[in-house]
C-alpha positions in Angstrom: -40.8 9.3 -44.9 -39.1 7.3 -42.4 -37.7 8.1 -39.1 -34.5 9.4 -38.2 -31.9 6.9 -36.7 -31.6 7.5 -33.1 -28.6 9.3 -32.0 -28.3 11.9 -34.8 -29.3 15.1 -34.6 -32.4 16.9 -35.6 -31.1 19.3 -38.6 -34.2 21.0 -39.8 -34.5 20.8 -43.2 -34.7 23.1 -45.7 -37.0 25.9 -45.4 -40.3 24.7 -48.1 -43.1 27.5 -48.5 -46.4 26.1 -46.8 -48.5 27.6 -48.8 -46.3 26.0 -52.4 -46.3 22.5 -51.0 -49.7 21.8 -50.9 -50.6 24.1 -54.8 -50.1 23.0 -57.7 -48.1 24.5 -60.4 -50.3 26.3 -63.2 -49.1 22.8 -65.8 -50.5 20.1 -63.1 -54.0 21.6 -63.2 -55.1 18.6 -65.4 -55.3 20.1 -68.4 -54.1 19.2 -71.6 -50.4 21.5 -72.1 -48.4 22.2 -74.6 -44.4 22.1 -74.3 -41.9 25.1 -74.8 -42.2 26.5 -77.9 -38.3 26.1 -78.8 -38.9 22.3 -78.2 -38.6 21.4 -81.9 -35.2 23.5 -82.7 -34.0 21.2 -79.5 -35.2 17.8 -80.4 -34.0 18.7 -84.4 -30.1 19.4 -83.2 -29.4 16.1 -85.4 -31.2 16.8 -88.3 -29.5 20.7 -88.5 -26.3 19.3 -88.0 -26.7 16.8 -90.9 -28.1 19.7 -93.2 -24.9 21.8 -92.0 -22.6 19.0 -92.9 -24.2 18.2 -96.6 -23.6 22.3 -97.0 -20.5 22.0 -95.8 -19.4 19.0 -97.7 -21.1 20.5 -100.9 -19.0 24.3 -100.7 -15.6 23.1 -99.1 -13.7 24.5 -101.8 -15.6 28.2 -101.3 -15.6 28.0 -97.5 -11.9 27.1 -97.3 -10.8 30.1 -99.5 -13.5 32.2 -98.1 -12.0 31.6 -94.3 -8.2 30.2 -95.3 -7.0 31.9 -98.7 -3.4 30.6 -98.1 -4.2 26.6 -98.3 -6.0 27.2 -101.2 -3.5 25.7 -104.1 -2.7 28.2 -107.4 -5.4 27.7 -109.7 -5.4 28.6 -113.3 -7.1 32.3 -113.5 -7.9 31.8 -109.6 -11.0 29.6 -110.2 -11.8 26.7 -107.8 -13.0 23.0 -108.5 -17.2 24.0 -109.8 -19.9 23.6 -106.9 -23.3 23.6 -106.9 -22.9 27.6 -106.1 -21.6 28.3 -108.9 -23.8 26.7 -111.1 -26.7 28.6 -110.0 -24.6 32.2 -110.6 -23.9 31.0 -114.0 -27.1 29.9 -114.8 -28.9 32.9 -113.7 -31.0 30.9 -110.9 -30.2 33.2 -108.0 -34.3 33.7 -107.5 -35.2 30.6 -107.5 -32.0 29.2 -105.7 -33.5 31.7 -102.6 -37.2 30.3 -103.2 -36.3 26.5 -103.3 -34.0 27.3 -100.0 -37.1 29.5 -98.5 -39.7 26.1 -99.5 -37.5 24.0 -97.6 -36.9 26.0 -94.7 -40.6 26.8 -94.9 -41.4 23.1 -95.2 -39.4 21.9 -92.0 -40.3 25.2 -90.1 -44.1 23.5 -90.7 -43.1 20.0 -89.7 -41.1 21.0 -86.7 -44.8 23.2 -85.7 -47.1 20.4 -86.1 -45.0 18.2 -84.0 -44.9 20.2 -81.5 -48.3 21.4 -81.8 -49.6 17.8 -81.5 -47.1 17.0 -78.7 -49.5 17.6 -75.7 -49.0 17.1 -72.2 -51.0 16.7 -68.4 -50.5 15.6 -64.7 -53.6 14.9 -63.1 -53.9 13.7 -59.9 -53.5 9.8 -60.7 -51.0 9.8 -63.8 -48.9 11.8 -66.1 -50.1 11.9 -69.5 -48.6 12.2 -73.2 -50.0 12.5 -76.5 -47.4 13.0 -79.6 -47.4 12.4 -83.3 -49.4 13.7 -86.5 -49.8 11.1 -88.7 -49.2 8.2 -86.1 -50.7 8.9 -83.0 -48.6 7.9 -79.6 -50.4 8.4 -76.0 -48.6 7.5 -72.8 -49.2 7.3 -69.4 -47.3 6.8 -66.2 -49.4 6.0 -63.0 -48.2 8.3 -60.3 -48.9 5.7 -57.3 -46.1 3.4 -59.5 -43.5 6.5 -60.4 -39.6 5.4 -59.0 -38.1 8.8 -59.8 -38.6 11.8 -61.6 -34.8 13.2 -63.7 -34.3 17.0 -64.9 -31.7 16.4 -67.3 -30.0 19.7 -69.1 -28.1 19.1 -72.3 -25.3 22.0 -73.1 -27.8 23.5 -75.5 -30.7 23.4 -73.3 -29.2 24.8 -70.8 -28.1 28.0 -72.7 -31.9 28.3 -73.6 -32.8 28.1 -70.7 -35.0 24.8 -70.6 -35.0 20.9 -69.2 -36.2 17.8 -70.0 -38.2 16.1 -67.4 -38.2 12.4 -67.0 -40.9 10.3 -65.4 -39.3 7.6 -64.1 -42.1 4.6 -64.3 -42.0 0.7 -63.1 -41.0 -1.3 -65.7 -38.8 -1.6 -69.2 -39.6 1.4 -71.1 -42.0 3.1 -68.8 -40.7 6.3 -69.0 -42.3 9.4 -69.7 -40.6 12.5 -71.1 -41.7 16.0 -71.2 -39.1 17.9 -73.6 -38.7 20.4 -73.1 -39.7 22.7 -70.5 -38.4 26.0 -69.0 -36.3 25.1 -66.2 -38.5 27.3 -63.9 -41.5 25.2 -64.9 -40.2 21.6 -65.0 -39.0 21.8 -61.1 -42.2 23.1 -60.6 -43.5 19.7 -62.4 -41.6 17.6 -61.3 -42.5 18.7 -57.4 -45.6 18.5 -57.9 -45.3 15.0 -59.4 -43.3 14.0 -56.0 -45.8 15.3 -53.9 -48.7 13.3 -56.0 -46.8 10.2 -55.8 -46.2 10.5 -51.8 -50.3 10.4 -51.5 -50.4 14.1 -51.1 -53.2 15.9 -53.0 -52.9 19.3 -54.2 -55.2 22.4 -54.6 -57.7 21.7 -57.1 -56.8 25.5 -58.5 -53.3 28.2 -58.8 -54.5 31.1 -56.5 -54.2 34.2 -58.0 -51.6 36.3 -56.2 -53.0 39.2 -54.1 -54.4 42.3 -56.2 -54.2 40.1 -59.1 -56.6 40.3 -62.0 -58.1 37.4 -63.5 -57.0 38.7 -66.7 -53.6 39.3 -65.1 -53.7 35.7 -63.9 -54.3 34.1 -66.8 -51.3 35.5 -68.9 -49.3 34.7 -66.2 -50.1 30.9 -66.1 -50.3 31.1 -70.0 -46.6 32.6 -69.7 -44.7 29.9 -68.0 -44.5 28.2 -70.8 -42.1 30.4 -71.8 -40.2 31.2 -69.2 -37.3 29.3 -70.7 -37.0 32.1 -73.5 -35.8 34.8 -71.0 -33.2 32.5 -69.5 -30.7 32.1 -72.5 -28.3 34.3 -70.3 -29.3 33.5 -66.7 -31.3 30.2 -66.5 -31.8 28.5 -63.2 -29.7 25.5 -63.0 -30.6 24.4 -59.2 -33.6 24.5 -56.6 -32.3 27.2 -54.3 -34.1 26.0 -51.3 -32.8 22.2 -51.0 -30.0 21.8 -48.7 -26.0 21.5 -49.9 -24.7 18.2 -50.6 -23.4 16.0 -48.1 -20.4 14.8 -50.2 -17.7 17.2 -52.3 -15.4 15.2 -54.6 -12.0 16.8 -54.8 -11.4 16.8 -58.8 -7.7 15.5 -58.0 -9.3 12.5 -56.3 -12.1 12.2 -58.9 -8.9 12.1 -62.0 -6.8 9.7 -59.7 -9.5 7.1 -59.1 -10.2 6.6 -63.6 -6.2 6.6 -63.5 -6.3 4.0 -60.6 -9.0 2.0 -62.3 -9.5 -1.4 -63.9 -9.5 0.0 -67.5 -6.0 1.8 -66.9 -4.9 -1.5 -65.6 -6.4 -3.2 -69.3 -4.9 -0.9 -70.9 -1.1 -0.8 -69.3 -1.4 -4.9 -70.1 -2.4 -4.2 -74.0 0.6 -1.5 -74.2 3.3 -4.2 -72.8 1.8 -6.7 -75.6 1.7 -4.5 -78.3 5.4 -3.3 -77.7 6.4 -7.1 -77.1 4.6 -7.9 -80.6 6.5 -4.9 -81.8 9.9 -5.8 -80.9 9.4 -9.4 -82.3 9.4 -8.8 -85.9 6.0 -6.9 -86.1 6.3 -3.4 -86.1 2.4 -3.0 -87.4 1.5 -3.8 -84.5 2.2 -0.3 -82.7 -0.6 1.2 -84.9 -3.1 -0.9 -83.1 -2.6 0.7 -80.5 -3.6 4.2 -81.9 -7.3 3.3 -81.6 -7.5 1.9 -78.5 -5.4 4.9 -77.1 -8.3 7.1 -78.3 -10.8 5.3 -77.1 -10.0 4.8 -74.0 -9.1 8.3 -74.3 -12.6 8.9 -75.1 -13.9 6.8 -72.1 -11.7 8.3 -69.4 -12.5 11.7 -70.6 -16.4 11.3 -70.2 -16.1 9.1 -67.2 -14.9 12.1 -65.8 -17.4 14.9 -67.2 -20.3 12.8 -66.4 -19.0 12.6 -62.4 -17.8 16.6 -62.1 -20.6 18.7 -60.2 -21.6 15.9 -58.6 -24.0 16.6 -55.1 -26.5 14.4 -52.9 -28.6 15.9 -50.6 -31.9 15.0 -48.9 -35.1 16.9 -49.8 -38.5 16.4 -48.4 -39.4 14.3 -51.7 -36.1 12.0 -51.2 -32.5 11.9 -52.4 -31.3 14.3 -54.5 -28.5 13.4 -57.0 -26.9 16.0 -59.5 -23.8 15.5 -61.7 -22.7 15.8 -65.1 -20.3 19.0 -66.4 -22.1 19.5 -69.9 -25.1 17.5 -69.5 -25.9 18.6 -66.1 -28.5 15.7 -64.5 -30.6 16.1 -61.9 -32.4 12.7 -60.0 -35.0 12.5 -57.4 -34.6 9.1 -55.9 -37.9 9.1 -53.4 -38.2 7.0 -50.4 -39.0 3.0 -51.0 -37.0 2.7 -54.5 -33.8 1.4 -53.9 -33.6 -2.3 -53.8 -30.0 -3.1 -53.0 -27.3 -1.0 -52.3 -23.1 -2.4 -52.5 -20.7 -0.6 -51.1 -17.2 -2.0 -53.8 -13.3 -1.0 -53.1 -10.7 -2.2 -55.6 -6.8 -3.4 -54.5 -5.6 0.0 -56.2 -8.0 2.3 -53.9 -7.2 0.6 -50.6 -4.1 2.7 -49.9 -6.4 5.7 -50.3 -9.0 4.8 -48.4 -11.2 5.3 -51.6 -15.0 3.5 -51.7 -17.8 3.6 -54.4 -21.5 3.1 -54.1 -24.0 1.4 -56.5 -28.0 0.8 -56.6 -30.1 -1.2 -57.9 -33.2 0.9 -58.7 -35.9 1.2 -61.3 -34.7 3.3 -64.4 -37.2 2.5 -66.8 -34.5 1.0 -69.1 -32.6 -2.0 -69.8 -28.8 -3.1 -68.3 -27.4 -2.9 -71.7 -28.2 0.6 -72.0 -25.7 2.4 -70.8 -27.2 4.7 -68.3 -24.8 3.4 -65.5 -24.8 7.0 -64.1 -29.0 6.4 -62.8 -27.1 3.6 -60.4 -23.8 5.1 -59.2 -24.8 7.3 -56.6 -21.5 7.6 -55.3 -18.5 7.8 -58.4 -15.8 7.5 -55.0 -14.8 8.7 -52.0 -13.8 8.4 -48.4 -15.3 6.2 -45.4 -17.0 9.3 -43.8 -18.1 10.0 -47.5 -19.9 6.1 -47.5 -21.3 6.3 -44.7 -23.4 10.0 -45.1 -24.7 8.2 -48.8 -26.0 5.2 -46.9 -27.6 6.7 -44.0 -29.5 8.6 -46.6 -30.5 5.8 -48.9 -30.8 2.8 -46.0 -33.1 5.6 -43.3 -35.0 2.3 -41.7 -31.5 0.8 -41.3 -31.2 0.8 -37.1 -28.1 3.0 -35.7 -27.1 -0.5 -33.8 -27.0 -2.1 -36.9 -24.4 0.6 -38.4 -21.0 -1.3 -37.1 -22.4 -4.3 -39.1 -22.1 -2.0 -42.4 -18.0 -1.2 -42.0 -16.4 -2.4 -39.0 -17.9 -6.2 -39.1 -18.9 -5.9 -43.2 -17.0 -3.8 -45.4 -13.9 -4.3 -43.1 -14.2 -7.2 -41.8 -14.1 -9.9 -40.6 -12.7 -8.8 -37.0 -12.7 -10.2 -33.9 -16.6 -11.7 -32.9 -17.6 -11.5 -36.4 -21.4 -11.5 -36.9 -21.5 -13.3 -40.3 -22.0 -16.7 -40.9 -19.2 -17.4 -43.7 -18.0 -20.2 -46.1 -16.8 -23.4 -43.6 -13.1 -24.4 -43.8 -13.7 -27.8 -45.4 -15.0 -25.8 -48.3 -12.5 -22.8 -48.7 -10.9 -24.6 -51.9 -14.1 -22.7 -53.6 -12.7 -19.5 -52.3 -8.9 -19.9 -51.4 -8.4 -16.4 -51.0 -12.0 -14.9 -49.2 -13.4 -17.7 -47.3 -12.9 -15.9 -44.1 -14.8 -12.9 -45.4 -17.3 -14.3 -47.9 -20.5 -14.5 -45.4 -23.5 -13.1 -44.7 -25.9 -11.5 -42.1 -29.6 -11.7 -42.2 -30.9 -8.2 -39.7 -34.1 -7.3 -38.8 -34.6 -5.3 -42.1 -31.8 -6.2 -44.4 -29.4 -8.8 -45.7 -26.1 -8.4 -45.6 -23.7 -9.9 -48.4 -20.0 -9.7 -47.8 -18.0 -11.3 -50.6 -14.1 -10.5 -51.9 -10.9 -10.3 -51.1 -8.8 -8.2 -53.7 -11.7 -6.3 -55.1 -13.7 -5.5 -51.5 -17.4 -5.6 -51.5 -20.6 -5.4 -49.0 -24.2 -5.7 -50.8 -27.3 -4.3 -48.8 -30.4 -5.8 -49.5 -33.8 -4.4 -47.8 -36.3 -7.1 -47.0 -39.3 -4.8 -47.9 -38.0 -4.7 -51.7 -36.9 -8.5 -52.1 -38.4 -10.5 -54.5 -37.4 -13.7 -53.9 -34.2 -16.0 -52.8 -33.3 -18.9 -54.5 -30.3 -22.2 -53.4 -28.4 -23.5 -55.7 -26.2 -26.8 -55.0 -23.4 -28.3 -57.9 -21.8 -31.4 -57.8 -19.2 -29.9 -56.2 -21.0 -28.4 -53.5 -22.6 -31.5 -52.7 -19.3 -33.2 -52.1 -18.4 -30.4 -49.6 -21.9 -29.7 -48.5 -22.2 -26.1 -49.0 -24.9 -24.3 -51.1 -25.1 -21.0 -53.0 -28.1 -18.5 -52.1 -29.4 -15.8 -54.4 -31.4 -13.1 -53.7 -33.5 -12.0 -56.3 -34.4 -8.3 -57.0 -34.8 -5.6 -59.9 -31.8 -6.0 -62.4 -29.1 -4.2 -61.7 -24.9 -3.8 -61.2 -25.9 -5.0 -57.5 -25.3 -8.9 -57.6 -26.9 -10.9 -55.1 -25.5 -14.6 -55.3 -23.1 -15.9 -52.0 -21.4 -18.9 -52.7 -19.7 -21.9 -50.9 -22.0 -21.7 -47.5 -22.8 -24.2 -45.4 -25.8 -26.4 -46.6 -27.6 -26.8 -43.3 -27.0 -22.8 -42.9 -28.3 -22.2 -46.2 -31.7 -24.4 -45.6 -31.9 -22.3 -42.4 -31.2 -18.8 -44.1 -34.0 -19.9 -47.2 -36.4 -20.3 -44.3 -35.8 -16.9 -42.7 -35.2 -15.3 -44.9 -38.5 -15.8 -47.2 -40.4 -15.4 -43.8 -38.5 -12.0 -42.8 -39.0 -10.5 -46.2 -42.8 -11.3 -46.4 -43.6 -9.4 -42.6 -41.1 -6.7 -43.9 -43.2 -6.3 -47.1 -46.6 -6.4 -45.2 -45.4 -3.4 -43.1 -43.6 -1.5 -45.6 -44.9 2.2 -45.9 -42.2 4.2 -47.1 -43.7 4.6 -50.7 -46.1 6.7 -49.4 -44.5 9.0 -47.3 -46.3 11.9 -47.1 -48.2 11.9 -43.8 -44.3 12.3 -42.4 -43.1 14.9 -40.5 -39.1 13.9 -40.8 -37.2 14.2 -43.8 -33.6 12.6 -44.5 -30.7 15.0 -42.9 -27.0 14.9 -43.2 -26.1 12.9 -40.3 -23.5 14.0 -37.5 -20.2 12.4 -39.0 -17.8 13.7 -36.0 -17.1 10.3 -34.4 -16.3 8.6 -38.0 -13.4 8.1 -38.5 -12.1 10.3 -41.8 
């Protein structure tokens, strides 16, 4: 782990067990495991609720005047339309109605066993390992030395049982490895263990057996963790009790107000005005367009704001710990070494508020077009003092004298002796609004992007993690002799082009930059951060300004 910026306090962190740090977990002992036995009534939620809704859509008639008598219409002699019910009263096929629904239950009762039964699992100490199917045979394996995160995620259901599902987080488009399900108890004991593999840490070869324990004893107790998850359908843990409190709270009045003061509100203010315009016109048709977009922005708003409620970051000794979601509750280790570029963004609408979000660009083990844009906001929004805890935990080899260049010269800037090299005036046509602020700063460890004017943004790039950087020159450009330079990393919402610079600067920054980033990824440890002593703390916030 890296060190501690100068000038902030040493907050111990939080109190780990010696002894539980250094053994592994009764499922990381390198054997082949099986997951928790309610595993297949978990992963066959769709397939029930398709059988339920054929049932349903099959007896509507006998449900509705079962539960509500008074919709049902005056029949003739009270009878209701026929259904496949009553065909088997009047045929006498009650017996064999029960047997043909006792086979099939039977039969997907047997399917749902064999997968799991086949559905094996084990951690040794180089890889995580999966082996699934009956028929077709699957095995996966995720090196641990190449592992970018490890995510407990607990879906409603889940969570009422009890259980997780634990997500290896590998290096590359679908690397992943799932384990689903475990008991909650035993998946954050996984999923430490994997952390602790992947730092370069290696763990008792063995699970001591607790003192006066029996071997016999012992054994039923490592045998029982797999089902630990049944005895939590009331009380299931749903945190690690010994990781410190998050460093950022987000007021749910601030976390409704920022959707409302958002880009999509804004989209959808401008389709109202046209559809009432169309509407007055001579089209009145038009107004039931606007039903479905109602609902599904609707939709949107509402789970924009689910997936942000409970939302925490904390440091742990493994890395960053990130936690949100109010049904699906999700839980992400992001270790040391795996981000690749961090932007700090602030829209015209949140400037009066002071309000700031933070992205990543980070290994997920999934494509852009996925969806999962909760794995790269690690900050929905909030405040300045809110900013600044996020990136002193995700950017610790960031220097505390190169801190003013994050807000006061970069995110707020430019001000007066302004640091970044920004677009010339014989070229601000290109950018007639930001070409005092669109610039950047090449550190000792990172590259600074500064770009924007209406919609505010400052990307962070650590050398160690670049891949490349790239110039670019138009016809355009040549005329005014300015350039465009990209920095290449992982895909991601991060964006790393600058545009309209100075060609001569540009030549210069391709140079030292490529230079800078090689040295910087020579010396770069933090992936293996285990022989550290320090762990990421909440930094001393009391001369930020709120």
């Amino acid at each position: 782990m890296t060190s501690i910026p100068p000038g902030l306090p040493e907050v111990p962190a939080a109190p780990v067990n010696p002894a539980r740090s250094t053994t592994r977990s009764p499922l990381s002992d390198g054997e082949w495991h099986r997951l928790h036995p309610l595993t297949p009534l978990l992963r066959g939620g769709l397939f029930l609720v398709v059988v339920i809704g054929i049932v349903i859509a099959n007896l509507r008639e006998r449900l509705i005047d079962w539960f509500l008598p008074a919709l049902v219409p005056d029949l003739p002699d009270g009878e209701l339309p026929p259904d496949p019910l009553d065909y088997v009263l009047e045929h006498n096929l009650i017996l064999i109605g029960l047997l043909a629904v006792l086979g099939i239950a039977a039969i997907v009762v047997g399917i749902f066993w064999l997968s799991w039964r086949f559905h094996t699992f084990r951690i040794t100490g180089h890889e995580v390992e999966v082996r699934s199917g009956v028929l077709f045979r699957t095995h996966r394996r995720a090196p641990l030395d190449r592992v970018q995160g490890v995510n407990l995620t607990r879906p409603m259901i889940a969570r009422l049982l009890g259980t997780a599902k634990l997500e290896v987080v590998g290096a590359g488009l679908d690397a992943n490895v799932s384990l689903e399900y475990l008991s909650t108890q035993s998946a954050e004991a996984v999923r430490a263990d994997i952390l602790r593999l992947a730092s370069g840490m290696r763990l008792a070869a063995e699970t001591p057996a607790l003192p006066g324990e029996s071997s016999a004893a012992r054994a039923r107790r490592v045998a029982g963790t797999v089902s630990d998850g049944i005895t939590g359908i009331i009380v299931g843990a749903e945190e690690p009790v010994a990781e410190p409190e998050s460093v950022v709270h987000i007021p749910v009045l601030r976390l409704v107000a920022s959707h409302l003061l958002s880009g999509s509100t804004v989209s959808l203010l401008v389709l109202l005005v046209a559809i009432v315009v169309g509407s007055t016109m001579g089209s009145p048709w038009v107004l039931f367009a606007f039903i479905p977009a109602l609902l599904g922005f609707g939709a949107y708003w509402v789970r924009g704001i689910t997936r942000a409620l409970r939302y925490s970051i904390a440091p742990t000794p493994s890395g960053v710990r990130i936690t949100f979601g109010l049904f699906t509750t999700i839980t992400e280790i992001l270790p040391p070494g795996r981000v690749h570029a961090v932007e700090v963004t602030q829209s015209i609408l949140w400037r009066p508020a002071g309000w700031w979000s933070v992205t990543v660009n980070r290994l997920s083990g999934r494509s852009v077009e996925s969806g999962q844009d909760q794995f790269t906001t690690v900050l929905p929004v909030g405040t300045r003092a809110d900013v600044e805890r996020v990136l002193r935990l995700l950017l610790t080899d960031l220097p505390e004298s190169e801190w003013p260049l994050v807000f006061e010269h970069g995110i707020l800037g430019p001000q007066q002796d302004d640091p970044y090299t920004n677009t010339p005036r014989r070229a601000r046509i290109l950018r007639p609004l930001s070409w005092r602020r669109n610039g950047f700063l090449l550190a000792r460890d990172a590259m600074f992007l500064r770009r924007g004017l209406i919609w505010r943004a400052l990307a962070i790039f650590p050398l160690a993690r670049m891949q490349s950087v790239a110039l670019e020159q138009g016809p355009l450009d040549r005329a005014l002799r300015v350039a465009s330079a990209r920095i290449h990393t992982i895909t991601g919402r991060v964006h790393g082009g600058l545009g309209a610079i100075d060609r001569d600067t540009a030549v210069d920054l391709f140079a030292d930059t490529s230079q800078r980033a090689i040295s910087a990824a020579a010396t770069d440890r933090s992936h293996r951060w285990a022989g550290s002593d320090q762990v990421p703390v909440e930094p001393d916030m009391s001369g930020v300004r709120e």
